[in-house]
N, C-alpha and C positions, 0 to 999 in steps of 0.2 A: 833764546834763553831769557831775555828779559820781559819778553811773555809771560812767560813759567813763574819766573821770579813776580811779577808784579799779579801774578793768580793767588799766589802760595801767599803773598802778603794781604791781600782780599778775604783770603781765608780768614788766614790768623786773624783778623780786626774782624771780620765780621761774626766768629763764634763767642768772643768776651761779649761780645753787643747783646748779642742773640741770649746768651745765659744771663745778662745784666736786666734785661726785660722781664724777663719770666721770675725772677727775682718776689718774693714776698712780701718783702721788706720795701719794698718800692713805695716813695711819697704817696701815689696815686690809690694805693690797696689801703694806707693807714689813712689818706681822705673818704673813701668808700666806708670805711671802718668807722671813722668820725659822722659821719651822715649816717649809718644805720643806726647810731645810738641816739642822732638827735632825732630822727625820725621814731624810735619806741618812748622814748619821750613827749613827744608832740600828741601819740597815741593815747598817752596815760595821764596826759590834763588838755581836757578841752572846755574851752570858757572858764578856765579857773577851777574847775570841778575836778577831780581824782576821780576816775573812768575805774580802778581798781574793784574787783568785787565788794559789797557796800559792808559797812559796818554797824556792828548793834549797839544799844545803849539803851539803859533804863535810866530814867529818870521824871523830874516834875515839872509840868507845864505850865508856864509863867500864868497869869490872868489875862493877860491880851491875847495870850497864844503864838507870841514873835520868840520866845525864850525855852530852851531845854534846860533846867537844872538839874545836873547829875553828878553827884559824888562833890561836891562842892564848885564846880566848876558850871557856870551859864553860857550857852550856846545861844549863839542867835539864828533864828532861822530864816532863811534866803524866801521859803515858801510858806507862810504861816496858813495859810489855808487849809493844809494838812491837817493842822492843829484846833481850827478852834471849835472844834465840841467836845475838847479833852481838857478844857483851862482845869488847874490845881487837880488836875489827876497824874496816877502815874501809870506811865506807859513806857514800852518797852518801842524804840523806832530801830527801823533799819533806813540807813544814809550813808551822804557821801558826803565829802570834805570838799568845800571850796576854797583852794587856797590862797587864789585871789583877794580875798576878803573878808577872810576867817573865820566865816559860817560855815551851816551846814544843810542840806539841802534833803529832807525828808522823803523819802519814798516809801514807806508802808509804816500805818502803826498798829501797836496791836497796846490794849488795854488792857491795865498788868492787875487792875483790882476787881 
């Protein structure tokens, strides 16, 4: 009898176990949770640079060719070699934001005049 008994009580403790594991809610599933997000983060700046599809912008090219003026606001460029056979033209650039250091990092221009 106390066989039986101490099987039946094995039971009962080991099915709450068993349902507490499988559990969603589990610290373990919201730290997996927490690491998938820092890792698309990780994805979406590297070297300071925003990896996001690039962005456009029209504007006027300083005279050194280090500067974007556009809509009142000057950009500095991370890459000015992009730039200099455009000084005091205006051009239309496609980039990306570094947000490291609050430039911006030119990959294609195209000449707007």
């Amino acid at each position: 009898m106390t066989r039986l008994m101490t099987a039946l009580l094995a039971l009962a403790l080991f099915v709450p176990a068993m349902a507490f594991a499988q559990n969603s809610d589990h610290p373990d599933s919201k730290a997996q949770a927490q690491q998938q997000l820092e890792n698309q983060a990780a994805e979406n700046n590297v070297d300071g640079f925003n990896t996001s599809p690039h962005h456009t912008m029209k504007g006027v090219v300083g005279k050194d060719g280090k500067t974007l003026d556009s809509h009142n606001t000057i950009w500095t460029v991370s890459n000015p070699n992009t730039l200099k056979n455009y000084e005091n033209k205006t051009v239309t650039v496609k980039f990306q934001f570094n947000t490291g250091n609050n430039t911006i990092k030119v990959n294609k221009v195209e000449s707007s005049q």
